[in-house]
N, C-alpha and C positions, 0 to 999 in steps of 0.2 A: 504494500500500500504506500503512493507518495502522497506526505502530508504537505501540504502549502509551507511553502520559506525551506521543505528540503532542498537538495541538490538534484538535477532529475540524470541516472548517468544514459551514456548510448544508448542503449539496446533498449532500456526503459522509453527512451525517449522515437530510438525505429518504431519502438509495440506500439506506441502510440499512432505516428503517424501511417503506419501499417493501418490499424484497427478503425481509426476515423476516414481513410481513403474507401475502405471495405463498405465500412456503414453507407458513407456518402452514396458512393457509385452503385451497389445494390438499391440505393432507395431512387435512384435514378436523378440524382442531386450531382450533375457530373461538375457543374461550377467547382463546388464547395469539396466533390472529391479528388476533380485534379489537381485544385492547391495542396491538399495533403499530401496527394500522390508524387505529387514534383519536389515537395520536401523530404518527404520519404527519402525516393531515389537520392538526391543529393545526399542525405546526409548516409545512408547507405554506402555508397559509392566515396564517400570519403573516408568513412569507417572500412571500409572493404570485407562488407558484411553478407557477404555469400549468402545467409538465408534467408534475409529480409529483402536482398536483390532478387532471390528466388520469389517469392512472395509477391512483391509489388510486380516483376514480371506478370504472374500469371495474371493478376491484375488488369494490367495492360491491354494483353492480347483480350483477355474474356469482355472487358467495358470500355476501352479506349479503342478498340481497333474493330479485328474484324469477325473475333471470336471464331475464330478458324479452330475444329475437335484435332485436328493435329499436332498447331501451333497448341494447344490447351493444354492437352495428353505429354506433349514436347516438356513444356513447361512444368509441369509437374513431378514427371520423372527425378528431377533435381530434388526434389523432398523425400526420396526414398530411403528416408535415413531416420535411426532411429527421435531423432529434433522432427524432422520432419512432416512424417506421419499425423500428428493431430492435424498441422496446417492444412496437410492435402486432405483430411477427412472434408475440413470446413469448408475449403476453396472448391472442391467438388462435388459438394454440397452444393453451393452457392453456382456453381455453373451451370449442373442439375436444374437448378429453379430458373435460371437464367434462360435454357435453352426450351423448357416444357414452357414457360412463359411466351416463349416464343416462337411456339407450335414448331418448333423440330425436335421432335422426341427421339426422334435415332439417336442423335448427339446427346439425347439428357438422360437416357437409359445406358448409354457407355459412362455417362460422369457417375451415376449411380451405381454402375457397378464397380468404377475405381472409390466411389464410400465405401463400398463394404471390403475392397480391399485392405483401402486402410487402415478401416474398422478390424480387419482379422489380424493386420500386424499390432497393433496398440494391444490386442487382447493377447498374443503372443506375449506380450509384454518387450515389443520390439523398436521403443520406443521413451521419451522423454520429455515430461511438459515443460522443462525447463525453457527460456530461450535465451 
């Protein structure tokens, strides 16, 4: 928990703009989600933080572009690690909802079946909510 007048450090501060890009753009607020998103990346990209570049990627491609299941699937793959895994539940999750929202259910029953992917490695216990 960060209390007002701590110090907020990196990764605290990626989750952040991670979590508020995700919110924004899923609720279809792309204004208010590509400020996050552009800050994100930056500050990412100077941290040179692999998983949050992973992240804001899938990002990307799923609501700033062209949502292309390849580029998606592409992206993803990079979470295949035990960090990883809850992300990709979520994010695959969220493109699932994205893509039945948007009457292409071929694409949102493969994002669906990379959930319970996910879902089978975290129950593995092949996995880490740390970040």
């Amino acid at each position: 928990m960060i209390l007002e007048g701590e110090p907020i450090n990196a990764t605290e501060l990626l989750l952040v703009y991670y979590e508020l890009s995700l919110f924004h753009l899923s609720q279809k607020e792309f204004i208010e989600g590509e400020k996050f998103f552009k800050r994100g990346l930056e500050e990412a990209k100077n941290r040179k933080n692999d998983l949050f570049l992973s992240l804001l990627m899938v990002l990307d491609i799923l609501f700033l572009k062209t949502a292309n299941l390849s580029e998606v699937l592409s992206s993803l793959e990079k979470l295949e690690n035990e960090r990883g895994y809850p992300y990709m539940e979520d994010l695959a999750l969220e493109a699932a909802r994205y893509y039945n929202e948007n009457g292409r259910m071929d694409e949102s029953v493969k994002m669906y079946e990379k959930v319970m992917y996910a879902r089978k490695q975290i129950q593995r216990g092949d996995c880490s909510y740390e970040f």
